[in-house]
Structure formats: C-alpha cells, structure tokens
C-alpha positions in Angstrom: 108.7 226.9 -33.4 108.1 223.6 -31.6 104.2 224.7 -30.6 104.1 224.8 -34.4 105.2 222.0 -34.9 103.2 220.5 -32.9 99.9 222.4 -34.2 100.7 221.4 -37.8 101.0 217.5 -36.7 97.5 217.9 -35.6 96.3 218.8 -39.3 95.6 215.7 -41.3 96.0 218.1 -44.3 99.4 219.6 -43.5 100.4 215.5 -42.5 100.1 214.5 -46.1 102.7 216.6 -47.5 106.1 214.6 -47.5 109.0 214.8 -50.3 108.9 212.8 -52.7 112.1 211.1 -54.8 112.7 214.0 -57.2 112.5 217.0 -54.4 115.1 214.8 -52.7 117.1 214.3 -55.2 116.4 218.0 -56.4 117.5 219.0 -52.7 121.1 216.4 -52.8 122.0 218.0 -55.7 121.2 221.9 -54.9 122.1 221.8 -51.4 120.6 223.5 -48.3 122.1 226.9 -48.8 120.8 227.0 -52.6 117.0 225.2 -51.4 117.2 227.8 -48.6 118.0 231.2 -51.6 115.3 229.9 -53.5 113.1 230.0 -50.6 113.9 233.2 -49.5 113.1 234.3 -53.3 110.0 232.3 -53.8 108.4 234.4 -50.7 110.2 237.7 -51.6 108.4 236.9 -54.9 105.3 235.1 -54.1 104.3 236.2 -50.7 105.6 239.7 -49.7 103.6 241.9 -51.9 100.5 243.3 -49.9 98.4 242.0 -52.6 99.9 238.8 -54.0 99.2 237.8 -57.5 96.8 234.5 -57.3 96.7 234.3 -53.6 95.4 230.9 -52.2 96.6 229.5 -55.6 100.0 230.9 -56.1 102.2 227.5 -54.5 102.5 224.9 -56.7 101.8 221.6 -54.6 104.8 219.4 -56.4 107.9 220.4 -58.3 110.3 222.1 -55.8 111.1 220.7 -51.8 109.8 224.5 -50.9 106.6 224.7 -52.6 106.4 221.2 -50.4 107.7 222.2 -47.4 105.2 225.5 -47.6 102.3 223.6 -48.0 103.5 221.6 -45.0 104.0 224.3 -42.8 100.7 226.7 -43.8 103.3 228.8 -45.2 101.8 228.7 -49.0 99.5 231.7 -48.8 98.4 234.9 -47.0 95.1 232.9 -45.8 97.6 230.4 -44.7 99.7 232.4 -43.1 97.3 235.1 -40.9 95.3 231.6 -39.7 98.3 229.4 -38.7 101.0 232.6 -37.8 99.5 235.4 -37.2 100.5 237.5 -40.0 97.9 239.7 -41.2 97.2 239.6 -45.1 96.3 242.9 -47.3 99.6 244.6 -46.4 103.4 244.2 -47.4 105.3 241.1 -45.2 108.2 242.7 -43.3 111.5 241.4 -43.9 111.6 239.9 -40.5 108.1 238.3 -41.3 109.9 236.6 -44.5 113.1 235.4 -42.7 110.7 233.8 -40.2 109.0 232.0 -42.9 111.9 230.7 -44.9 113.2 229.7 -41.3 109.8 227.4 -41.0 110.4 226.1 -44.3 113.9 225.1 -43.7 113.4 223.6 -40.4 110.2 221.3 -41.8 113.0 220.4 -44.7 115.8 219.5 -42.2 113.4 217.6 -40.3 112.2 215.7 -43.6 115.8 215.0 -44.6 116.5 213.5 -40.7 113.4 211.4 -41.4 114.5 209.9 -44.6 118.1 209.4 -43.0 121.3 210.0 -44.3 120.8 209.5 -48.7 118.5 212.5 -48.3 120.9 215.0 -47.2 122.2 217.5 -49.3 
C-alpha cells in the first residue's frame, strides 16, 4: 500500500482532501470500528454492484470521514478505482476487492488522525 501512497501524494487533486472539524469529531465520537462498518457498507452499497447507481457521482465530497477518505484515496468510483487500482469496472467487486478498499480507506483515516495528533483519535 505504501506505492499507493506514494502515487496518490503525487496527485494535487487527491492532496486536497483532508478532514475537516465535524468528520473528526464525527470519527471521536463513532470510533474506528463503527467509521470502519460504515465503510465496509458504504462500498457493499455504493460500489460493489457491477453497475453502480450514479457512478462517477455517487460519493458525496463532505459529510462523513469515508466519503473523505475515498475521495482521498481514488476509492470514490469505478472510474476511480480501475485507473488508480486496477479493478476493472462493469462487473460485480469481489469481496476481497471490497475488504481491500475499506483497508485503503482506513489506513488514509489512521494516517489523518496521526496527522492531526492525539484530540483526533477516536
């Protein structure tokens, strides 16, 4: 994941997405293990389907740390996600393909949090 990483530090786009005061405080008062259920559903939901509903517009850009973190990580669409992963659109994400996904997310959110120091953690 660190060539990732290191890819998505490169992209000026990706660079600009940071949490803001209410996805901390959303993520303090949820917890990791709640932000990281809501993540898995949000792709389960959002992303999976071979087809999803509104792709390339279906992740909001504010309003939850993982619609944050997945626009951070090029984990917000199929588009996103067959340029900056490899994972082909137009057919149904394996469950593997989603843990790896909400795995990304949660790693650019722990990083966040270590950024912002200690009154970000959950």
């Amino acid at each position: 994941m660190d060539d990732l990483f290191l890819r998505l530090s490169r992209s000026a786009f990706r660079q600009r997405f940071t949490l803001g005061p209410k996805e901390c405080s959303y993520l303090n008062q949820k917890g990791v293990d709640v932000i990281k259920q809501h993540a898995a559903d949000f792709i389960a939901q959002r992303l999976a389907p071979t087809e999803p509903r509104n792709d390339g517009k279906q992740t909001p850009m504010r309003g939850h740390p993982v619609f944050i973190a997945q626009h951070a990580t090029a984990t917000c669409c199929r588009g996103c996600l067959a340029k900056w992963h490899g994972i082909a659109a137009h057919r149904a994400l394996s469950q593997h393909e989603q843990d790896y996904i909400v795995a990304v997310v949660m790693t650019w959110l722990k990083r966040e949090i270590a950024q912002r120091g200690p009154t970000a953690q959950g």
